[in-house]
C-alpha positions as a printed NumPy array, in Angstrom:
array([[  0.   ,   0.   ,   0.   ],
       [  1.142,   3.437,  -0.644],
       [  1.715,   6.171,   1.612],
       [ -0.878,   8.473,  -0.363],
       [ -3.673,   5.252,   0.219],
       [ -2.303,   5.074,   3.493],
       [ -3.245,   8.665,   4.461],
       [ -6.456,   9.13 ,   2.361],
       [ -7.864,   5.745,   5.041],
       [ -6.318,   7.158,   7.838],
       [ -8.232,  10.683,   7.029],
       [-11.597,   9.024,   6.22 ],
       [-11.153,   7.207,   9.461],
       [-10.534,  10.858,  11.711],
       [-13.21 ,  12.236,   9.466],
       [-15.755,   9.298,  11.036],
       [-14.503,   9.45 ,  14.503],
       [-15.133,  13.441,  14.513],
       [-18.822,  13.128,  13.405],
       [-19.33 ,  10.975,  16.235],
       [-18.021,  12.75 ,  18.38 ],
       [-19.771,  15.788,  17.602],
       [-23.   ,  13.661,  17.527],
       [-22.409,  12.685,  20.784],
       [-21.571,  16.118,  22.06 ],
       [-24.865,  17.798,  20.481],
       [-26.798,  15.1  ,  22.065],
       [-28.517,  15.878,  25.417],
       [-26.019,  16.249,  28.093],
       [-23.896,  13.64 ,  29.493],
       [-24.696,  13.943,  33.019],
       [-28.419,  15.053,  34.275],
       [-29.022,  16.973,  37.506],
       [-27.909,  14.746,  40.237],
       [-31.914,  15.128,  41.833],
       [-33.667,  14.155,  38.46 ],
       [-30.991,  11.611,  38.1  ],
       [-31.876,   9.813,  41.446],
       [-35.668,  10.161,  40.658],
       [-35.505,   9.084,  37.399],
       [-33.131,   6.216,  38.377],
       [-35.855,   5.295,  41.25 ],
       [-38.192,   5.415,  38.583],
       [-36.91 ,   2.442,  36.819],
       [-35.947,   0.524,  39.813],
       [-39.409,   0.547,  40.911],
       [-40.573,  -1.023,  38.023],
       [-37.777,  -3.522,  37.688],
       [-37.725,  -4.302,  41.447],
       [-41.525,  -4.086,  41.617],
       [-41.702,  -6.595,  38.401],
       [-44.8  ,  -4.826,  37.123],
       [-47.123,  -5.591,  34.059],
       [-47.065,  -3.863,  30.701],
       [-49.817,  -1.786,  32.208],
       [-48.542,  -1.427,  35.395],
       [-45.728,   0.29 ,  33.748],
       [-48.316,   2.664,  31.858],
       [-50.221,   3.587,  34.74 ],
       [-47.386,   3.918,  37.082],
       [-45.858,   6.573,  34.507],
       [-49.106,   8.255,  34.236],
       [-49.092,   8.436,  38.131],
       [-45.474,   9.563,  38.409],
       [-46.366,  12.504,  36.28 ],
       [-49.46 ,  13.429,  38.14 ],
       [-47.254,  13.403,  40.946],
       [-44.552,  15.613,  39.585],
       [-46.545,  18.253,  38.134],
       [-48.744,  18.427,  41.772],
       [-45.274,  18.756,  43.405],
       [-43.86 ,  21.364,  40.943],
       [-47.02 ,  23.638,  41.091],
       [-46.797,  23.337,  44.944],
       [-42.886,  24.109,  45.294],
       [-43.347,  27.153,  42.955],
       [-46.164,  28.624,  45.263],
       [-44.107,  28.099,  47.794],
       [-40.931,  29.621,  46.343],
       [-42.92 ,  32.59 ,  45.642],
       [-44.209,  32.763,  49.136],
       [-40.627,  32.314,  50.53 ],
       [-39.466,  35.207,  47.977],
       [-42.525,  37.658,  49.84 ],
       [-41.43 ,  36.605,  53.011],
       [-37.721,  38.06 ,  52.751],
       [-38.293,  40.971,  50.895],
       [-40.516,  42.126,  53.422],
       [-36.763,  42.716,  55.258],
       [-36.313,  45.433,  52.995],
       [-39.54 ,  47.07 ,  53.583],
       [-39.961,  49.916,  56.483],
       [-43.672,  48.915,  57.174],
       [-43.7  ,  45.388,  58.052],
       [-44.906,  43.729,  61.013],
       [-44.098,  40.695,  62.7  ],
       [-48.122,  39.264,  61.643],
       [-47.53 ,  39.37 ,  58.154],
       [-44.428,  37.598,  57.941],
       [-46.351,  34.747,  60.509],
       [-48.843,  34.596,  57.941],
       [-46.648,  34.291,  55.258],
       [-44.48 ,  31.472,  56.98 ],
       [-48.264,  29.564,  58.068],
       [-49.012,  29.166,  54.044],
       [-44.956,  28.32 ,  53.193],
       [-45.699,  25.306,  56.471],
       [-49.617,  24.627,  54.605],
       [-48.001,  24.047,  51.475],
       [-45.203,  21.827,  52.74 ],
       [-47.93 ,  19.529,  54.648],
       [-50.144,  19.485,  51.138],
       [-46.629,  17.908,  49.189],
       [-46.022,  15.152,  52.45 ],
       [-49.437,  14.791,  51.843],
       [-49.309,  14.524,  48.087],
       [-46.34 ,  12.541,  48.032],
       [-48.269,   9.883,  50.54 ],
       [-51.232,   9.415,  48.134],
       [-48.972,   9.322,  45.421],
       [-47.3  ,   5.901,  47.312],
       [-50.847,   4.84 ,  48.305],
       [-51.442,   4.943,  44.476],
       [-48.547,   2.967,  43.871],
       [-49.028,   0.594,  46.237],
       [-52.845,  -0.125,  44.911],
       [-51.692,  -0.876,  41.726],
       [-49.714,  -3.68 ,  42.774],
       [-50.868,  -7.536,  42.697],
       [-50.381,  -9.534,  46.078],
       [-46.948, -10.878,  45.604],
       [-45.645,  -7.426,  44.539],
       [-47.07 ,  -5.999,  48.289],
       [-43.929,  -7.513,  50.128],
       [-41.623,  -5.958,  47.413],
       [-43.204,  -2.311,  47.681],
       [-42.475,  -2.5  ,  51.667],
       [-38.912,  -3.631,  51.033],
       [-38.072,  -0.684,  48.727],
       [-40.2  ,   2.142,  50.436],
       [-37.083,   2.963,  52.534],
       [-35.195,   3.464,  49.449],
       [-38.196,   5.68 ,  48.092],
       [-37.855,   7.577,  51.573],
       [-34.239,   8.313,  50.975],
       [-34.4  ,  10.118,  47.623],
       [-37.341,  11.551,  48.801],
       [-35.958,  13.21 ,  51.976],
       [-32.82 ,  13.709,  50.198],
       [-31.061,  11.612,  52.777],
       [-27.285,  12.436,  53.271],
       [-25.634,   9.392,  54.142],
       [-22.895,   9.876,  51.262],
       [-22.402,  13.306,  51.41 ],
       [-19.022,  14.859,  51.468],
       [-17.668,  15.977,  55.157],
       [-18.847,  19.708,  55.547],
       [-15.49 ,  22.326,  54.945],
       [-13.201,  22.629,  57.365],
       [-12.616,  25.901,  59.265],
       [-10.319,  28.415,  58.46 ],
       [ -7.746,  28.806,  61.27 ],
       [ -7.221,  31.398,  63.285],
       [ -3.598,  32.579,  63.598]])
């Protein structure tokens, strides 16, 4: 083989690798928020661990995103009402009242997610036949740790800065 065959396969071959590589990179991202990666992971592991039906699979999907859009209308009420509650330290006129109003809906909306997020389970949990009951009880802890955002992995906190 010549060198000018030699070179014309080698540049072909760098010309493929490059396209996939830039498919790859215009792709979604490589690595998802660590929260949505843990749900979404959760998501599948409940169905695998949970050995559910065809249509256990639909109707568990169509409950997960009941779920998620209750949750995400209730944590952006409650942004907003945490948002209220600290600007009212730059205003003059308010009173102690307002802001113990303000905190009473941030704690209401809190209890309606727990509360969401526990019908959401129940839901699950009626879906399943009776030899899938034992599995749902074995991996509700594991649903309570994502949930609660359990740090049992997390780094150590930073250390201090010493005084000298």
């Amino acid at each position: 083989m010549k060198k000018s065959t030699f070179f014309i396969i080698a540049a072909i071959i760098l010309f493929i690798l490059n396209g996939i590589l830039i498919a790859l990179v215009l792709q979604k991202p490589a690595y998802p928020i660590p929260q949505e990666a843990k749900q979404g992971e959760l998501k599948l592991r409940i169905g695998e661990q949970l050995n559910l039906s065809e249509q256990q699979v639909q109707d568990h999907r169509r409950l997960a995103d009941e779920h998620f859009r209750g949750m995400r209308r209730l944590t952006e009420q409650q942004k907003r009402l945490a948002r209220d509650y600290f600007s009212s330290l730059s205003r003059i006129d308010a009173n102690s009242s307002d802001t113990s109003d303000v905190l009473d809906e941030i704690s209401e909306l809190e209890a309606q997610k727990i509360q969401l997020t526990y019908e959401h389970l129940n839901d699950i949990k009626s879906l399943l036949d009776e030899d899938q009951l034992p599995l749902f009880d074995s991996i509700l802890d594991e649903i309570l740790k994502v949930m609660l955002n359990d740090q049992k992995n997390a780094p150590p906190p930073p250390r201090q800065p010493r005084d000298r």
